[in-house]
PARO-234355 format. One line per field, with one value per atom (N, C-alpha, C): x, y, z; atom name. Coordinates in nm, 2 decimals. Layout:
// PARO-234355
u: (X	...) .
v: (Y	...) .
w: (Z	...) .
atom: (CA	...) .
END
This chain:
// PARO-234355
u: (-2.07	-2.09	-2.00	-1.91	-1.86	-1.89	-1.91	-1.97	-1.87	-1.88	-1.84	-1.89	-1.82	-1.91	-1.83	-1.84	-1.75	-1.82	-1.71	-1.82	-1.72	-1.79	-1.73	-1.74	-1.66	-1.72	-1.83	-1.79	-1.86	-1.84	-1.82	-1.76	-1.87	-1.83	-1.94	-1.89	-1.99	-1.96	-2.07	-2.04	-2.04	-2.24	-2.32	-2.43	-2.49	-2.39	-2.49	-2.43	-2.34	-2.30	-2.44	-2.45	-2.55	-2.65	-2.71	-2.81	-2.83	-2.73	-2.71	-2.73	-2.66	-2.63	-2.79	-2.90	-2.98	-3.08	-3.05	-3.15	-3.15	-3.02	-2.93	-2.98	-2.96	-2.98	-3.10	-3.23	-3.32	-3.36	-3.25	-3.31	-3.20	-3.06	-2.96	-3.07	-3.19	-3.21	-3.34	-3.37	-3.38	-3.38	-3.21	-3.14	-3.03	-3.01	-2.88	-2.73	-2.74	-2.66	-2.55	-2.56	-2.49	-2.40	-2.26	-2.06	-2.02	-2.10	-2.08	-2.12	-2.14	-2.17	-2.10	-2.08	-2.00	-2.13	-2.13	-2.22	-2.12	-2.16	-2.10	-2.18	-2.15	-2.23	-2.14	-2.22	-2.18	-2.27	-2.19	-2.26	-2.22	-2.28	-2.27	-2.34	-2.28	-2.34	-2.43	-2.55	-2.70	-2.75	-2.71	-2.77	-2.69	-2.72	-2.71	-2.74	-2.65	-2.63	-2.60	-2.67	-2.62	-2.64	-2.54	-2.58	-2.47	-2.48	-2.45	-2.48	-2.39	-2.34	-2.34	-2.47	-2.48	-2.41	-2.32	-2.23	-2.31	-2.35	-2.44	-2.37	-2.37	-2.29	-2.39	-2.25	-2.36	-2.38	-2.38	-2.45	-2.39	-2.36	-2.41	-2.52	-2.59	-2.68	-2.64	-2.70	-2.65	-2.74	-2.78	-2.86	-2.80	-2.87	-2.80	-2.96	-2.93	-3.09	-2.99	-3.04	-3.03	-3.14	-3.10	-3.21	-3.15	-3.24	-3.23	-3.14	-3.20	-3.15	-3.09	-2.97	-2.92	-2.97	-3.06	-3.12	-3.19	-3.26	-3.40	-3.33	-3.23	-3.17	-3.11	-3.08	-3.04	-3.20	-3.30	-3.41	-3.45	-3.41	-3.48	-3.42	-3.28	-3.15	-3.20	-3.26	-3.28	-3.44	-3.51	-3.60	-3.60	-3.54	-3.49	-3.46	-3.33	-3.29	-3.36	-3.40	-3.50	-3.62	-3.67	-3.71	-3.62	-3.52	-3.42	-3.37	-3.36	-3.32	-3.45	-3.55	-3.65	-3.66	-3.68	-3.72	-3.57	-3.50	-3.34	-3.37	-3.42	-3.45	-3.53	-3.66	-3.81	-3.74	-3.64	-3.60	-3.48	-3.42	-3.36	-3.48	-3.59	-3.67	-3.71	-3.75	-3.87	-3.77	-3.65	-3.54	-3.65	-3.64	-3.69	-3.83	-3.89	-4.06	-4.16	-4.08	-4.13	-4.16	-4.08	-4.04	-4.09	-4.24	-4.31	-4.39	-4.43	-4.48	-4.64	-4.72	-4.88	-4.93	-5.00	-5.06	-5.14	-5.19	-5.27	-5.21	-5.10	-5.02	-4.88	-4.90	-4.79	-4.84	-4.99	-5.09	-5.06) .
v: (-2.84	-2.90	-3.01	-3.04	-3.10	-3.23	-3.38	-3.46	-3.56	-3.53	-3.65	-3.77	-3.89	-3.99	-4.09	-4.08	-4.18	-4.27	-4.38	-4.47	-4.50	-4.54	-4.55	-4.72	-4.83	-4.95	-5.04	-4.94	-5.02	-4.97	-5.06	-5.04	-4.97	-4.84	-4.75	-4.82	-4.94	-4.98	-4.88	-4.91	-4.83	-4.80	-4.89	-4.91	-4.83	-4.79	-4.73	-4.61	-4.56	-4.42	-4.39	-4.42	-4.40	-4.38	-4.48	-4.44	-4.32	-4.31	-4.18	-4.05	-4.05	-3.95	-3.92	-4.02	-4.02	-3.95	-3.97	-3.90	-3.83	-3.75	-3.62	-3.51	-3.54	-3.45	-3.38	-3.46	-3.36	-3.24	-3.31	-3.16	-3.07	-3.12	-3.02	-2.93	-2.95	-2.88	-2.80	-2.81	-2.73	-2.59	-2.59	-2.49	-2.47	-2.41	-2.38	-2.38	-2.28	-2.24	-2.35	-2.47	-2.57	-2.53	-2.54	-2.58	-2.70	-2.74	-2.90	-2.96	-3.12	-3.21	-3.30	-3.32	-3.44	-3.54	-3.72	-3.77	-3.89	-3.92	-4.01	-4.09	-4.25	-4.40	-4.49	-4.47	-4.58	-4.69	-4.76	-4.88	-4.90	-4.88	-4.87	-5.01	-5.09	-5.21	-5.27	-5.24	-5.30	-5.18	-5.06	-4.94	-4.93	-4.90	-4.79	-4.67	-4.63	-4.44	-4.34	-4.27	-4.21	-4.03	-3.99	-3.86	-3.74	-3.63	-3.58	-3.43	-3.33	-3.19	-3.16	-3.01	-2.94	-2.79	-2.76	-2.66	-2.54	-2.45	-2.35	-2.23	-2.09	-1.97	-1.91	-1.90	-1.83	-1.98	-2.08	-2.19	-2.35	-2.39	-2.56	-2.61	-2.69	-2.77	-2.92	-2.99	-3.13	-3.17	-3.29	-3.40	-3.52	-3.57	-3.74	-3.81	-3.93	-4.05	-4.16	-4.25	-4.39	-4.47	-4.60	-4.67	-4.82	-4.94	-5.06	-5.06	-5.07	-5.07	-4.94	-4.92	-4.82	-4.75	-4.85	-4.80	-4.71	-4.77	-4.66	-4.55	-4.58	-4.43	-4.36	-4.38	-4.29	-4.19	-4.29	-4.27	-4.11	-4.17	-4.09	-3.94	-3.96	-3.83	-3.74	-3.82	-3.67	-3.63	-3.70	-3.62	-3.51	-3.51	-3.44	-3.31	-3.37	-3.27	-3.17	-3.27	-3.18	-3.03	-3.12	-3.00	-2.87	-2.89	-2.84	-2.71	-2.76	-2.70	-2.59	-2.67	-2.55	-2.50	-2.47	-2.43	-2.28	-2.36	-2.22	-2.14	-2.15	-2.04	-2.02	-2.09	-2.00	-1.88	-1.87	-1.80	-1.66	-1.72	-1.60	-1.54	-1.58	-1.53	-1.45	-1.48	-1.41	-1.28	-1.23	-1.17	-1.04	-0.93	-0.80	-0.79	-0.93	-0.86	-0.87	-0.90	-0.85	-0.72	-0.64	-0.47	-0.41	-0.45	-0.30	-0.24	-0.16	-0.07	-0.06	-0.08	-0.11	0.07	0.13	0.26	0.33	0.25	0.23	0.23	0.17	0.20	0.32	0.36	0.50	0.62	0.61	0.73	0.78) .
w: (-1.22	-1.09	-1.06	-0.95	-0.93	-0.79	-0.81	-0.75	-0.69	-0.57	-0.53	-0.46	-0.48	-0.41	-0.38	-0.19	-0.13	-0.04	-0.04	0.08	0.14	0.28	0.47	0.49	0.48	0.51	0.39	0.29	0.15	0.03	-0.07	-0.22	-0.24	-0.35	-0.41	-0.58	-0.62	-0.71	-0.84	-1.00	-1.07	-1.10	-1.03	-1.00	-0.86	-0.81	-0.65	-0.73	-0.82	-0.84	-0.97	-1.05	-1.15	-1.02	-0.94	-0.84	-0.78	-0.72	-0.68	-0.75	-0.85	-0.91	-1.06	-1.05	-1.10	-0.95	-0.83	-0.77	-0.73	-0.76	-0.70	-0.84	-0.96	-1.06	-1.08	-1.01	-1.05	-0.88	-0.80	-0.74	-0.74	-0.79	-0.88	-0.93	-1.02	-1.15	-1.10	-0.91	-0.84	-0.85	-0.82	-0.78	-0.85	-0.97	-1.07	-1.06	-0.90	-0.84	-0.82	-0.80	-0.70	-0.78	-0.68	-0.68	-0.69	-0.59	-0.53	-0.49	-0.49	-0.43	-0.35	-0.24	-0.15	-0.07	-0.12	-0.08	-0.03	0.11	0.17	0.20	0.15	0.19	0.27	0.39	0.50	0.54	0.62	0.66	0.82	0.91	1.07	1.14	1.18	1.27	1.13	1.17	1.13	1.03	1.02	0.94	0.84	0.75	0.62	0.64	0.59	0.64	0.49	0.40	0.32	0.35	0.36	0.40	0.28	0.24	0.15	0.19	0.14	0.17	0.01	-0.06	-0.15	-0.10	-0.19	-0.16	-0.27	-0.21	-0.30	-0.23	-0.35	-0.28	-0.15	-0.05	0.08	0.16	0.15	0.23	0.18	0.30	0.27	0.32	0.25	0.27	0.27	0.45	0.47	0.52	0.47	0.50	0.51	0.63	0.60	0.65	0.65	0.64	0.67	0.76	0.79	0.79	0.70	0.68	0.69	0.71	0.68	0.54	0.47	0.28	0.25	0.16	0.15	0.06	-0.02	-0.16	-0.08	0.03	0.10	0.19	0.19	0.28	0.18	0.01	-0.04	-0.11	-0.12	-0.14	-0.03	0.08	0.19	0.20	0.19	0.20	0.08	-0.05	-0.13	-0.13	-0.08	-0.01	0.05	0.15	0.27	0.18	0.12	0.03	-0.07	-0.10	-0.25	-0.13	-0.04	0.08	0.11	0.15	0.21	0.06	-0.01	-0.11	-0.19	-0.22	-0.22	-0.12	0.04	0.11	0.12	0.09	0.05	-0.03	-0.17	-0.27	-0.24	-0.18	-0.14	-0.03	0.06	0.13	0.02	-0.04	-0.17	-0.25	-0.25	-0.33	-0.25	-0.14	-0.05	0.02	-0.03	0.05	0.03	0.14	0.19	0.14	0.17	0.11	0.22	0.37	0.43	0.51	0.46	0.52	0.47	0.38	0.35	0.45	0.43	0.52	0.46	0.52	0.45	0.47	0.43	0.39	0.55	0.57	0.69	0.83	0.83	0.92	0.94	0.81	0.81	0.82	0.83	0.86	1.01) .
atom: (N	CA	C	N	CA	C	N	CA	C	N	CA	C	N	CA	C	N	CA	C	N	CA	C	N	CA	C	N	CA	C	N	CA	C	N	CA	C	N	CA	C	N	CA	C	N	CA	C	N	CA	C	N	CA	C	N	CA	C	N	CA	C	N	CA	C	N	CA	C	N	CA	C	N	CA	C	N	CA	C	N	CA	C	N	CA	C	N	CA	C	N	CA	C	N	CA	C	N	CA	C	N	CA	C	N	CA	C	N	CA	C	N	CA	C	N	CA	C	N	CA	C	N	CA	C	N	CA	C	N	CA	C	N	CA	C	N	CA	C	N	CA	C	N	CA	C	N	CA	C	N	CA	C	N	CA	C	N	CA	C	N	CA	C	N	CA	C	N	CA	C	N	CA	C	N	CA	C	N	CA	C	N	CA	C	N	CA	C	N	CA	C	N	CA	C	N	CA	C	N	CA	C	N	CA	C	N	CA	C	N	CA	C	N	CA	C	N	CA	C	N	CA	C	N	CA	C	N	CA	C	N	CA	C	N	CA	C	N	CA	C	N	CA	C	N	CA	C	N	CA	C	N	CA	C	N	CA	C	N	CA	C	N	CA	C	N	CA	C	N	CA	C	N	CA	C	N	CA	C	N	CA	C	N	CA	C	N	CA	C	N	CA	C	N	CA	C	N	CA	C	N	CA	C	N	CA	C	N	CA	C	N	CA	C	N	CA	C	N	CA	C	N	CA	C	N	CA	C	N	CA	C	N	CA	C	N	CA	C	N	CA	C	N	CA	C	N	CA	C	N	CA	C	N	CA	C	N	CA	C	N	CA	C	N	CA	C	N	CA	C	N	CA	C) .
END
């Protein structure tokens, strides 16, 4: 899996990357599949902005969060994520199991 981690208007010092990348791993371990990670940390006027794109085959998955504290917007973005991400495989799992045909109605 390949990670990246950039920032818009602020040093991504060797401490916000460990951060990141400690709250990114466990919903990595989600979903097997991931390619990639691209996570962008900005800072806009008054906000903190961390928003990030999981590269999985068939799909990207993007989330972003703005928050006061960036800790709490990175906090918030893998929430989002970790949702977004099970709610993808609950969708690959659940592929053609709605098309059966019940007994009762093929009578």
């Amino acid at each position: 899996m390949n990670l990246q981690i950039s920032g818009h208007h602020v040093e991504v010092t060797p401490a916000l990357r460990d951060y990141v990348e400690n709250k990114l791993s466990p919903v990595v371990n989600h979903f097997e599949r991931v390619t990639g990670i691209t996570a962008i940390l900005s800072v806009e006027k008054l906000k903190q902005k961390a928003e990030v794109t999981v590269h999985v085959p068939g799909r990207e998955i993007f989330v972003e969060s703005s928050e006061n504290d960036l800790y709490a917007a990175i906090d918030s973005m893998c929430d989002k994520l970790d949702r977004q991400v099970q709610k993808h495989k609950q969708k690959l799992g659940d592929h053609h199991r709605g098309n059966k045909v019940t007994s009762h109605l093929a009578e």
